[in-house]
C-alpha positions as YAML, in Angstrom:
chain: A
units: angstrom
residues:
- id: 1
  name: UNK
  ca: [0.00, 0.00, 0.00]
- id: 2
  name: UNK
  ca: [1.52, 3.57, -0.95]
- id: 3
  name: UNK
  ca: [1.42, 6.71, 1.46]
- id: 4
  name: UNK
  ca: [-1.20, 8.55, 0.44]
- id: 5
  name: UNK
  ca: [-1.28, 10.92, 3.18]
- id: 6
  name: UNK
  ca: [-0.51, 14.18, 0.38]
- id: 7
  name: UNK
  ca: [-3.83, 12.81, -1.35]
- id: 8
  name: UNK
  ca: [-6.11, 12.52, 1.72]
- id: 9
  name: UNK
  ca: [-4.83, 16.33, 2.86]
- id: 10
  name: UNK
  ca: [-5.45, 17.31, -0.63]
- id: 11
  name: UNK
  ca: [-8.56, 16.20, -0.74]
- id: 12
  name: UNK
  ca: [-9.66, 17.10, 2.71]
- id: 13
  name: UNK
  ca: [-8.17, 20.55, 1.49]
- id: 14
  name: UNK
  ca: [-10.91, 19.99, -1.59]
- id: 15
  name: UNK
  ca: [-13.72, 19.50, 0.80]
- id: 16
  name: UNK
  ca: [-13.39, 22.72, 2.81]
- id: 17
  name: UNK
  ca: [-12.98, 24.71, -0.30]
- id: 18
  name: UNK
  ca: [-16.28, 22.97, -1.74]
- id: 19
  name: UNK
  ca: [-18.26, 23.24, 1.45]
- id: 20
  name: UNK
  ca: [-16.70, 27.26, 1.71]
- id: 21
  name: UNK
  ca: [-17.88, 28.32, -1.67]
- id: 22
  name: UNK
  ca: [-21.20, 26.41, -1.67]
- id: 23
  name: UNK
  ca: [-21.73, 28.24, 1.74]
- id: 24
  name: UNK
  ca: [-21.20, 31.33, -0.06]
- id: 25
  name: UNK
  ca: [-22.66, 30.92, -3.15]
- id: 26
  name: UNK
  ca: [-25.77, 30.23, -1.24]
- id: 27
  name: UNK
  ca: [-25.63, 33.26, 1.18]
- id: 28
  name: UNK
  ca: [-24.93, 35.46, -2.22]
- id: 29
  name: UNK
  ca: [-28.27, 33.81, -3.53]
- id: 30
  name: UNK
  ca: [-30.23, 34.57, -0.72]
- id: 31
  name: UNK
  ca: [-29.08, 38.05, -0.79]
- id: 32
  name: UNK
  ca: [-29.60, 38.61, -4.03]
- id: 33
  name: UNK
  ca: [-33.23, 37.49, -3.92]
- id: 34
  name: UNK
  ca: [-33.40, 39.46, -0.88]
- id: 35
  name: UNK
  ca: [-32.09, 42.74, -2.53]
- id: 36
  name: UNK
  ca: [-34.39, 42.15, -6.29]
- id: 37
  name: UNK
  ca: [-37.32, 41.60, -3.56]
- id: 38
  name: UNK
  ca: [-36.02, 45.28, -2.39]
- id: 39
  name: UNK
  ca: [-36.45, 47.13, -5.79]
- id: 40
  name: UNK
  ca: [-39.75, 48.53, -5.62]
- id: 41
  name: UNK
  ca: [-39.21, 49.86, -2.38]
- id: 42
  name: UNK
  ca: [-35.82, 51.44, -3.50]
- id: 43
  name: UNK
  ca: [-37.75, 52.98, -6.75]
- id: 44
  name: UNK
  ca: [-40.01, 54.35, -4.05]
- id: 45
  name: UNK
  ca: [-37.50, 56.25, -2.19]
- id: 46
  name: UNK
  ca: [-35.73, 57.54, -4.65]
- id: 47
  name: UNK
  ca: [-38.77, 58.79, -6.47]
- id: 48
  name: UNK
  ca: [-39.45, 60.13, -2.69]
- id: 49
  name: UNK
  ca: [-36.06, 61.63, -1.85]
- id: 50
  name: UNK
  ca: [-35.64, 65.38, -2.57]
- id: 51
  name: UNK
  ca: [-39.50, 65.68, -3.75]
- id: 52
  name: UNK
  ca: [-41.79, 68.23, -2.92]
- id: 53
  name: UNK
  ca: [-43.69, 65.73, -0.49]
- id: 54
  name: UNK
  ca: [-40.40, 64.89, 1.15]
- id: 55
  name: UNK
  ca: [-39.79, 68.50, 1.69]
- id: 56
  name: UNK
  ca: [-43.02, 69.18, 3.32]
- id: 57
  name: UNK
  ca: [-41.89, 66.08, 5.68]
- id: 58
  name: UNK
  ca: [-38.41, 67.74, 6.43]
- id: 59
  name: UNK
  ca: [-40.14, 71.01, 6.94]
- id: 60
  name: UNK
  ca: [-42.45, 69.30, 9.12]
- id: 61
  name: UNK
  ca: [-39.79, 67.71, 11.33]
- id: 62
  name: UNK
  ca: [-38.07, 70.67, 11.33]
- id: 63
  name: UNK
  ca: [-40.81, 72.50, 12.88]
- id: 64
  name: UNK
  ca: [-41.01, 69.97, 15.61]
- id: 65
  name: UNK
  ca: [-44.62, 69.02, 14.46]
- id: 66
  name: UNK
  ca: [-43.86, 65.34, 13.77]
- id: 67
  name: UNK
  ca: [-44.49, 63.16, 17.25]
- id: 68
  name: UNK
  ca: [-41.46, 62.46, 19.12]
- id: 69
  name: UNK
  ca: [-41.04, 58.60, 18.85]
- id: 70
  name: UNK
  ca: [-41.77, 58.65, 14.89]
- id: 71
  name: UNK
  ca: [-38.68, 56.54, 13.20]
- id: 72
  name: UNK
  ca: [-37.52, 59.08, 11.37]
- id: 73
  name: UNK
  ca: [-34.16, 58.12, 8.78]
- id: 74
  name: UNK
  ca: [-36.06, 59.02, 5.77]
- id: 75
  name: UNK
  ca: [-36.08, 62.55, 6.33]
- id: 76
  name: UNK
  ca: [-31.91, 62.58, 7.55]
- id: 77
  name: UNK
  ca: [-30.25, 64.45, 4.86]
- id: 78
  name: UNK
  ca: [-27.85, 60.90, 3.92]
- id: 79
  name: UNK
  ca: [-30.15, 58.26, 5.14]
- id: 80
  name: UNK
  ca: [-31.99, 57.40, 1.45]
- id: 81
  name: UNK
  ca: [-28.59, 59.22, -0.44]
- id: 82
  name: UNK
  ca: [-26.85, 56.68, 1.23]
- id: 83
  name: UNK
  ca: [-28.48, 53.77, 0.21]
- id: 84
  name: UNK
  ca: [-29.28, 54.60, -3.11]
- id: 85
  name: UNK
  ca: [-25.49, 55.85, -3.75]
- id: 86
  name: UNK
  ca: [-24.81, 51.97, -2.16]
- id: 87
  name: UNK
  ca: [-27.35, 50.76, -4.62]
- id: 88
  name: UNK
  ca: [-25.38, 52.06, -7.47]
- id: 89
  name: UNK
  ca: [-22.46, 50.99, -6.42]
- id: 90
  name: UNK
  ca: [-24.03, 46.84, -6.11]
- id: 91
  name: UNK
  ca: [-25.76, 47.20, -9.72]
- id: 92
  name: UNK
  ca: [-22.20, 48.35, -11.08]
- id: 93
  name: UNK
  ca: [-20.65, 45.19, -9.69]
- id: 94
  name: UNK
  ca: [-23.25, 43.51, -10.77]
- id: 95
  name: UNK
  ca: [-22.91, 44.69, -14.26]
- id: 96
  name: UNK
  ca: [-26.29, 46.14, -14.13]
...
């Protein structure tokens, strides 16, 4: 019988590799599914970011006349740039 201990850590070697990218490959899946899911509500806030409604709804913050426990991030001057700028930058890497 020969030593075959470089092919067993070779292919043990293999295995984790395999098992790694599947892993990944199946996260990146998810996520992508996850972020095409997302597209209607990022066409939303775009559409909504820098309009004349979302002005009236900085104006109104602005004024204090929004309650005090209302989530605000949409009205933060970089909360929907941000994302959108982020969303740009996925679609390029994606080749979109």
């Amino acid at each position: 019988m020969s030593d075959n201990k470089e092919q067993i850590a070779r292919i043990r070697l293999m295995e984790r590799r395999l098992n790694q990218a599947l892993a990944a490959v199946k996260r990146l899946d998810s996520a992508l599914e996850k972020y095409e899911a997302a597209q209607e509500a990022i066409a939303a806030l775009s559409e909504y970011y820098g309009s004349d409604l979302w002005k009236q709804d900085f104006a109104a913050d602005e004024a204090g006349i929004l309650p005090e426990g209302l989530k605000r991030g949409v009205l933060s001057e970089d909360g929907i740039w941000n994302l959108l700028t982020d969303c740009k930058e996925l679609d390029r890497r994606l080749g979109k």
